[in-house]
N, C-alpha and C positions, 0 to 999 in steps of 0.2 A: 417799793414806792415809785411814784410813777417823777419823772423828771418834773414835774411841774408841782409837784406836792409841797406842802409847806406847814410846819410843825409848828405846833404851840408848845413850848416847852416849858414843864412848871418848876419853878423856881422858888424854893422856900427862903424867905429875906425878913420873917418875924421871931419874935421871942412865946409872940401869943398862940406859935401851932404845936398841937400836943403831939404831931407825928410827921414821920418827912414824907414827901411828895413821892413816892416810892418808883413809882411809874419811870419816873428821868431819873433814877439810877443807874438804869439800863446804856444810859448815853453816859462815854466819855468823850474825852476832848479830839479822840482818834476819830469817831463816828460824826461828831461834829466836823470835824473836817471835812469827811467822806463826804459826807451831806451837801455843804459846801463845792465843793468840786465836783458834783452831780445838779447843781444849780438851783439845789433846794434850800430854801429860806425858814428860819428860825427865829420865830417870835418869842419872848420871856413876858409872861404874865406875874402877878404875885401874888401868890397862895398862901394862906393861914390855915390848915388843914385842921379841922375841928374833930373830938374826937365821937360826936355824933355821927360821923362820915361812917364808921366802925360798927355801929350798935347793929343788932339785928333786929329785924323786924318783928314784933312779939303779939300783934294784933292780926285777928283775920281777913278782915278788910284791908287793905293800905289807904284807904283814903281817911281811915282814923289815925294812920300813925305818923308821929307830930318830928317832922325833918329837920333837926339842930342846924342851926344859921353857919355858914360861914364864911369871912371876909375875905375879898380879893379886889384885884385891881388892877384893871384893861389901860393904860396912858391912850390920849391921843393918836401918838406916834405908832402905836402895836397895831390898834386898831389901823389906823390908816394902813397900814404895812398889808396886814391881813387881807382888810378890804380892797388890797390892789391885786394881789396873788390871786385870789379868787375871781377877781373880776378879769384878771390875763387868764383864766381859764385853770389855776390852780386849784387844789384840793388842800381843804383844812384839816390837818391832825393833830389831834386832841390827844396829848401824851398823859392819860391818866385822867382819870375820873373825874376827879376835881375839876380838873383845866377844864374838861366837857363840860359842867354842869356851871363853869366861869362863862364858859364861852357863852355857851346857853340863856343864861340870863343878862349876858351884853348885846345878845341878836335882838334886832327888832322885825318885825314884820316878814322884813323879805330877805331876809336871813343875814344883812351890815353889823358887823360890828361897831358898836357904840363903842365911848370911851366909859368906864366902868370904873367905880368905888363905892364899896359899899358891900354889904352883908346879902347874901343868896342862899334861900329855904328850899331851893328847887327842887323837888323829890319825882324825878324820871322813873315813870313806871309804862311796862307796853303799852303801847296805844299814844304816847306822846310822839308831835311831830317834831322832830327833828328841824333847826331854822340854818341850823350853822356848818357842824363841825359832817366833814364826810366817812371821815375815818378816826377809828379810836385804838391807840396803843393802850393796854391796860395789864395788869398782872389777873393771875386766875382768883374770885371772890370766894368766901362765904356763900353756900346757900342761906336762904333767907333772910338777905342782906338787899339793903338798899344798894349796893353796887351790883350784885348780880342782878336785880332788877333793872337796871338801868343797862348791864351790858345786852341781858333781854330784849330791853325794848330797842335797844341801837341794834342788831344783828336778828334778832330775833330766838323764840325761845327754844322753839324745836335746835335751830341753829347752835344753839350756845349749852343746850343739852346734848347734843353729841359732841361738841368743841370740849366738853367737859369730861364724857364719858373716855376720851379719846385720853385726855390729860394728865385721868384717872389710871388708866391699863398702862401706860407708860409713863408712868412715874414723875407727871413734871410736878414741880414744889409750887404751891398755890400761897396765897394771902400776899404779905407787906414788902418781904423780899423773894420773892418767887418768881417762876417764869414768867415771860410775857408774852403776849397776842395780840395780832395785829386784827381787828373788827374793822369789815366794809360794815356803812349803814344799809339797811333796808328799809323800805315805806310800809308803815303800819296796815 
């Protein structure tokens, strides 16, 4: 990560998520440090990780298949925070899917984060522009899951089919608690 990068890290703080934020498992209090003393800055959003996030995709089309809601919530303060990092020239990292597809539906226009509450049906498939997040830390998906589609269309697909195949031949552990990867975005 580059000195000026700045992390949104997700933070599970409900009773009503069926599953934890997997992605920021990855971080302990050491790494936060680190991060810290390399002068990068770390946002907490609040994620209710829905277990719609999970299902696979079972339609041929995806713009028939219907993206379980799920709640979260940008404060003022995050958001401000973000939209300063960004604006000194920082990069937004999206530590897990969720956080993205938060961040995602708190972007307006030209890519500020809003302050945000409220329930997000976002369903990111290639071809979606990108407003916010620059870089996505994520674990390895499901094919034909709505997350591997979204990591698709953030890095792109040729990209994330050899990031796969690669993952595959040496053995790294995919899904909830499995390895992670660090996704630069690509433009559609």
């Amino acid at each position: 990560m580059a000195t000026h990068a700045h992390a949104a890290s997700n933070v599970l703080t409900s009773t009503d998520a069926v599953a934890a934020p997997t992605a920021g498992l990855h971080f302990t209090d050491d790494l936060f440090a680190a991060l810290a003393d390399r002068g990068i800055g770390t946002s907490r959003v609040t994620l209710h990780v829905g277990a719609g996030t999970f299902l696979p995709v079972k339609v041929d089309d995806t713009r028939d298949h219907q993206m379980h809601a799920e709640v979260g919530e940008i404060t003022a303060a995050t958001a401000r925070q973000i939209n300063d990092a960004k604006a000194a020239g920082g990069r937004i990292v999206a530590v897990g899917t969720t956080s993205l597809r938060l961040l995602e539906s708190a972007a307006d226009a030209q890519g500020r984060i809003q302050p945000f509450h409220g329930a997000t049906d976002i369903f990111i498939t290639p071809g979606y522009r990108f407003r916010a997040v620059d870089i996505l830390m994520t674990n390895f998906h499901l094919p034909r899951s709505t997350l591997f589609m979204l990591v698709s269309a953030f890095s792109g697909l040729e990209s994330m089919r050899g990031a796969y195949a690669a993952a595959i031949a040496d053995g790294y552990r995919f899904y909830s608690y499995g390895d992670a990867t660090l996704l630069h975005r690509v433009e559609p």
